[in-house]
VOPAGU-2260 file (C-alpha; in pm, 1 decimal, decimal comma):
REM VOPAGU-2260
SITE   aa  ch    i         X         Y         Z
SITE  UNK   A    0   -2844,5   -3381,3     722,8
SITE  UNK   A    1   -3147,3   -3447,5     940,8
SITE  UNK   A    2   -2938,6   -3623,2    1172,5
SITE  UNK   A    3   -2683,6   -3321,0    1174,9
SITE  UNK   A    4   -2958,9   -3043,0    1204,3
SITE  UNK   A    5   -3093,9   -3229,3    1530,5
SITE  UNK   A    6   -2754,1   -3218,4    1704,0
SITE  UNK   A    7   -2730,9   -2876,4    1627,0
SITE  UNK   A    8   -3076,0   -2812,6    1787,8
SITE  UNK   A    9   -3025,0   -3019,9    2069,5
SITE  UNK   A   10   -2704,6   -2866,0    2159,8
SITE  UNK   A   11   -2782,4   -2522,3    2102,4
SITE  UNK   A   12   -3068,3   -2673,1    2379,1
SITE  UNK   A   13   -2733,8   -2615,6    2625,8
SITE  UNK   A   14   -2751,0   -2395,5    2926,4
SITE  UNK   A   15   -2375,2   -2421,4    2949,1
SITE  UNK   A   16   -2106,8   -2237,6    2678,7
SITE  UNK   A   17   -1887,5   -2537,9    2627,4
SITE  UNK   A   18   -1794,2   -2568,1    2252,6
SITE  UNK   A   19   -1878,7   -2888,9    2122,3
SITE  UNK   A   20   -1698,8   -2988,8    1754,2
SITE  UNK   A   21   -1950,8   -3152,1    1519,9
SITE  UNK   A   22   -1829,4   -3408,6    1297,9
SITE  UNK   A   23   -2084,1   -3514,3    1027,5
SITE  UNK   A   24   -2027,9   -3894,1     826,6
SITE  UNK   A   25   -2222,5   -3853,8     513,3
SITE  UNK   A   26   -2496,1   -4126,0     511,7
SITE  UNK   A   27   -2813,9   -4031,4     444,1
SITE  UNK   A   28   -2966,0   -3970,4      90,1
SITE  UNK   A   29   -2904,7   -3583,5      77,0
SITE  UNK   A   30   -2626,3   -3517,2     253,8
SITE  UNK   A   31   -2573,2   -3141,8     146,7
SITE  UNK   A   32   -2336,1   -3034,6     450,1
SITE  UNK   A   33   -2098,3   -3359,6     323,4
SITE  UNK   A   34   -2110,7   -3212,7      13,3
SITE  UNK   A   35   -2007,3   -2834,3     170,8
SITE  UNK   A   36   -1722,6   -2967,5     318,4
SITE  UNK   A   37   -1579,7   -3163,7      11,3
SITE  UNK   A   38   -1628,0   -3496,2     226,1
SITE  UNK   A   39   -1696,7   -3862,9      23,2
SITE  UNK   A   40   -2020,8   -3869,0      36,7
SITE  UNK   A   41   -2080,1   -4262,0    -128,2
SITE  UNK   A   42   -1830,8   -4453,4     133,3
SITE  UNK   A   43   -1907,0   -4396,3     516,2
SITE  UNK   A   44   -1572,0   -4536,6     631,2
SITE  UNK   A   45   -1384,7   -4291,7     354,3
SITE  UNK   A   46   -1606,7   -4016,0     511,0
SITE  UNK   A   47   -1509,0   -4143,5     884,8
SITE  UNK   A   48   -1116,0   -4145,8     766,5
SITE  UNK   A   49   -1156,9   -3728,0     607,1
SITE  UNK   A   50   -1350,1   -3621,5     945,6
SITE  UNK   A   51   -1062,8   -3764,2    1176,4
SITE  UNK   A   52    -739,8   -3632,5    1002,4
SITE  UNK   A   53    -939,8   -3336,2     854,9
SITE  UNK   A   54    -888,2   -3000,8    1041,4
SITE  UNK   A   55   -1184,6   -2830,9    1252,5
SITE  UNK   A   56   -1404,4   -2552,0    1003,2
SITE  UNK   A   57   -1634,1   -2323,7    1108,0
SITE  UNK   A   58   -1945,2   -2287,9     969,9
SITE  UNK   A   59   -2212,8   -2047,2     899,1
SITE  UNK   A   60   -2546,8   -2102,1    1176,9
SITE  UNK   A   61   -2887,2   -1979,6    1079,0
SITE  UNK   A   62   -3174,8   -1922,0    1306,9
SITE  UNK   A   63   -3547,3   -1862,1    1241,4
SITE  UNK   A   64   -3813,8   -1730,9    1519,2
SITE  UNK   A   65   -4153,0   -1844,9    1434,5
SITE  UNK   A   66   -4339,2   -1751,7    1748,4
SITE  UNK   A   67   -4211,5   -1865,0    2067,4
SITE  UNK   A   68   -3990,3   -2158,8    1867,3
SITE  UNK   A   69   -3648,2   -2109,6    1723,7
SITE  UNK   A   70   -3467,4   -2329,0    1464,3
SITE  UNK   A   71   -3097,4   -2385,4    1392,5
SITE  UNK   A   72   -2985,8   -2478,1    1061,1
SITE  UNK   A   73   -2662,4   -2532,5     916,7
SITE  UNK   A   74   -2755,2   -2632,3     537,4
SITE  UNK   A   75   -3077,8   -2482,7     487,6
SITE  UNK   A   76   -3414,5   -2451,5     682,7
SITE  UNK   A   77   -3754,3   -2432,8     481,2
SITE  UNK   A   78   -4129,6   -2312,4     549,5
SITE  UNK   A   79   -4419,5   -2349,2     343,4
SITE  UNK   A   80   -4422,5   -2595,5      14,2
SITE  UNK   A   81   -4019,8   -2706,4      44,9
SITE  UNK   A   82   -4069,6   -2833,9     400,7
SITE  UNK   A   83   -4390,0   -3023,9     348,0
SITE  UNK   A   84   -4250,5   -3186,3      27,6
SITE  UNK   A   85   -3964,8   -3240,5     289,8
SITE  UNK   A   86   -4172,0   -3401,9     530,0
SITE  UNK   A   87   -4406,2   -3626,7     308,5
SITE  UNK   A   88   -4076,3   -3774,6     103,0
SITE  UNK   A   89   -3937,1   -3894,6     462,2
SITE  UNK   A   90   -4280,2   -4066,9     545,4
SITE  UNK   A   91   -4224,0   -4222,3     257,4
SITE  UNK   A   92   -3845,8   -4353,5     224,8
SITE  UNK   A   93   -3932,8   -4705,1     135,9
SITE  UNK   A   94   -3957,4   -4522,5    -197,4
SITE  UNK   A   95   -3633,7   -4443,3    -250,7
SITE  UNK   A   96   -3469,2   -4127,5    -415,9
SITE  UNK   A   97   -3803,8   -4155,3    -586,8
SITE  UNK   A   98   -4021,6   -4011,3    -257,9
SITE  UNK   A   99   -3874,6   -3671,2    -380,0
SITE  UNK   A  100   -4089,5   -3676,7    -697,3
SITE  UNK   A  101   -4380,3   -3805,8    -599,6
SITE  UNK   A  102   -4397,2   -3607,1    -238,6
SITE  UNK   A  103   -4335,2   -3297,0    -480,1
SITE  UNK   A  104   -4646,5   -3426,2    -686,6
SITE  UNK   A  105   -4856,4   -3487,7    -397,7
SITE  UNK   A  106   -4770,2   -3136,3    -193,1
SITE  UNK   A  107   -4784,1   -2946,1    -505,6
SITE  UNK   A  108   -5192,5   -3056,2    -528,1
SITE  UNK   A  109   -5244,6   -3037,6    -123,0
SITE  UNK   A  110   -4983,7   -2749,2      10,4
SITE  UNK   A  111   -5122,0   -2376,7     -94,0
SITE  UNK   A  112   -5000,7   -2007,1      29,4
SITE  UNK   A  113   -4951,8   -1925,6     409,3
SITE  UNK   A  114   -4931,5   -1561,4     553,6
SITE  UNK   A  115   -4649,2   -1478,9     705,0
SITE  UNK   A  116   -4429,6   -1217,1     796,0
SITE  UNK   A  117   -4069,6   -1162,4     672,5
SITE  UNK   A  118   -3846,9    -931,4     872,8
SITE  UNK   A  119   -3508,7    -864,1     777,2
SITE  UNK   A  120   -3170,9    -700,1     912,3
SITE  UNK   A  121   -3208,0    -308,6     821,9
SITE  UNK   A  122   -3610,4    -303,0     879,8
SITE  UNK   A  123   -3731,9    -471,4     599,6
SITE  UNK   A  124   -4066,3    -622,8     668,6
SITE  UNK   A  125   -4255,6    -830,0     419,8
SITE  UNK   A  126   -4600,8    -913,2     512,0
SITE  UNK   A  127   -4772,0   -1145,7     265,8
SITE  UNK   A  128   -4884,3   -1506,4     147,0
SITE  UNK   A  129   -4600,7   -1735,3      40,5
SITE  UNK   A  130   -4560,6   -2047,7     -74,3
SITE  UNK   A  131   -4227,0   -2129,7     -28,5
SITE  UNK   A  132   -3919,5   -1996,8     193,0
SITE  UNK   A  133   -3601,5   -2136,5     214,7
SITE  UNK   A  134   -3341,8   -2017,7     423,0
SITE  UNK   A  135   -2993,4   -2201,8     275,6
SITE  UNK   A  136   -2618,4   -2198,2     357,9
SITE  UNK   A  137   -2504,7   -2404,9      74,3
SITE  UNK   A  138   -2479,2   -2429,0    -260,8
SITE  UNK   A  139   -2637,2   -2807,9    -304,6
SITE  UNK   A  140   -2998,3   -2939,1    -267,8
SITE  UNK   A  141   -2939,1   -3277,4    -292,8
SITE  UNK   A  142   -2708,3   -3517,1    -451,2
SITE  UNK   A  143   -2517,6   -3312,4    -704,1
SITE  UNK   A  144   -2781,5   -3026,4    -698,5
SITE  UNK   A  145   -2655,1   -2717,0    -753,2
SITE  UNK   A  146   -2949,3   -2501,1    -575,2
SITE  UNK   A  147   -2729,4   -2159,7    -488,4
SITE  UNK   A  148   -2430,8   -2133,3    -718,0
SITE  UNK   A  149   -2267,1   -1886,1    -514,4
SITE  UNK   A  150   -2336,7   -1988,3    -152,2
SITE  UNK   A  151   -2056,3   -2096,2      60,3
SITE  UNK   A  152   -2094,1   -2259,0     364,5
SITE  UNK   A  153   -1888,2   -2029,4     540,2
SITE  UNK   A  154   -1869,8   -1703,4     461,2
SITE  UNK   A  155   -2077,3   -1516,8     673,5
SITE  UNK   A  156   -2443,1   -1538,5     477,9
SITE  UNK   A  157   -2724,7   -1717,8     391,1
SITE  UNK   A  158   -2970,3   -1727,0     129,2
SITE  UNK   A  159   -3320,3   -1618,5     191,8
SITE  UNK   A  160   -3541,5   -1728,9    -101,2
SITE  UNK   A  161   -3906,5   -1693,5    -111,6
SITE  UNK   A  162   -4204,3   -1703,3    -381,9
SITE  UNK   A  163   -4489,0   -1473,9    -298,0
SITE  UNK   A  164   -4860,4   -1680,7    -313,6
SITE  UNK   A  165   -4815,6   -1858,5    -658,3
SITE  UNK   A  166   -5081,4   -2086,4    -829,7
SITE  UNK   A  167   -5040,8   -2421,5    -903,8
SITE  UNK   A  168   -4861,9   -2368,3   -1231,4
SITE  UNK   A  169   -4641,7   -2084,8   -1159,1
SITE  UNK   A  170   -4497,5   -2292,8    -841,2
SITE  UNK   A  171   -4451,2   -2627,9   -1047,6
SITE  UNK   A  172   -4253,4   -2407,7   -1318,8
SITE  UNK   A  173   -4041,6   -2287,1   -1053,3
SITE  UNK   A  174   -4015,0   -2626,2    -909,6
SITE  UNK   A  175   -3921,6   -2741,8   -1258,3
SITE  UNK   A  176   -3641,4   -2477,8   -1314,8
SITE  UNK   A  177   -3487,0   -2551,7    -955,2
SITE  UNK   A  178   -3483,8   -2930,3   -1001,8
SITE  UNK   A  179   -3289,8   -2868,1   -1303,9
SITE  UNK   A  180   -2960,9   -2793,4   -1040,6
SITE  UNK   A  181   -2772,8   -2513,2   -1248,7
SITE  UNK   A  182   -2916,8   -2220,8    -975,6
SITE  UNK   A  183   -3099,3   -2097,0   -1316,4
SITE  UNK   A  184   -3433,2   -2083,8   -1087,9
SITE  UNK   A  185   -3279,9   -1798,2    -917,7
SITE  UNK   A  186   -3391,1   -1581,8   -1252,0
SITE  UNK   A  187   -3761,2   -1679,2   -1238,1
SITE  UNK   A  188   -4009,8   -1358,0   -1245,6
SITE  UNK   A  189   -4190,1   -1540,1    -910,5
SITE  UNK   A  190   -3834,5   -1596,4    -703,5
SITE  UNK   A  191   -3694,8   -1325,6    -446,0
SITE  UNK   A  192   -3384,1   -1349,1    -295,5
SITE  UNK   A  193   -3179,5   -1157,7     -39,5
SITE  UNK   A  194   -2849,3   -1272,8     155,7
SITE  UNK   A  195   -2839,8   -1174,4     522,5
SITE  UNK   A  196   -2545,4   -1221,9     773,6
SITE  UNK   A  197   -2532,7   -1567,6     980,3
């Protein structure tokens, strides 16, 4: 998926309009957008086989302005405690699947609240500290981790999810519930949600 989301970037980097078709082979250790699209995601060459007889699908493109830079996503794109958990596990992927837990650990003790503000389609405009946003366009975070029971990768939304400034505590119980990959996280007191267009 990291691969996949710097495509996207570069390409959306284009001055021209030419269409490019994107063809992701599952082979990293997440690999949500192979999960999306229903592709193997344990054999590369199985993968390989699905992507060339498989027929082109379009798919849902988010975009966050932070200042004077702008993001593309196609799974999901994270701020705050998410992307630094993000960011420590791949310094560390001589751990293994196991750089997930430990970079959660580790950024739940270093990463606290950041202002920020939040504006939405319609005029909604949240100004606040946060510890965590995730913009996401499918249902899985991870391998077989149901994160957003109801998001499709195509049909026209995404998921914004946030937690308003949150102690220590709060944010590793709603770290807990997510990790538990039923979407029942979604039902937490501290968790706001709202789907916007693509």
């Amino acid at each position: 998926d990291g691969t996949l989301f710097e495509v996207v970037n570069g390409l959306l980097t284009r001055d021209d309009e030419q269409r490019v078709v994107v063809a992701p082979v599952p082979g990293g250790s997440s690999n949500y957008m192979g999960q999306a699209l229903d592709l193997p995601i344990d054999d590369g060459e199985a993968a390989a086989r699905a992507v060339v007889a498989g027929e082109i699908r379009h798919v849902d493109l988010g975009r966050v302005r932070s200042g004077e830079r702008t993001v593309h996503g196609l799974c999901a794109l994270s701020w705050g405690y998410v992307e630094e958990l993000a960011a420590c596990a791949e310094r560390n992927r001589w751990m293994g699947l196991q750089r997930y837990t430990a970079a959660g650990l580790h950024e739940l003790w270093r990463t606290g609240p950041r202002p920020a503000k939040l504006t939405f389609e319609g005029g909604e405009r949240i100004d606040d500290r946060f510890s965590l946003l995730l913009c996401v366009n499918t249902e899985y975070m991870g391998r077989d981790s149901v994160l957003l029971p109801d998001a499709r990768i195509d049909d026209g939304y995404w998921d914004v999810i946030f937690c308003r400034a949150l102690g220590k505590i709060h944010l590793a119980e709603v770290m807990a519930r997510m990790s538990k990959g039923d979407g029942s996280w979604l039902q937490s007191e501290h968790v706001e949600h709202r789907r916007v267009k693509s």
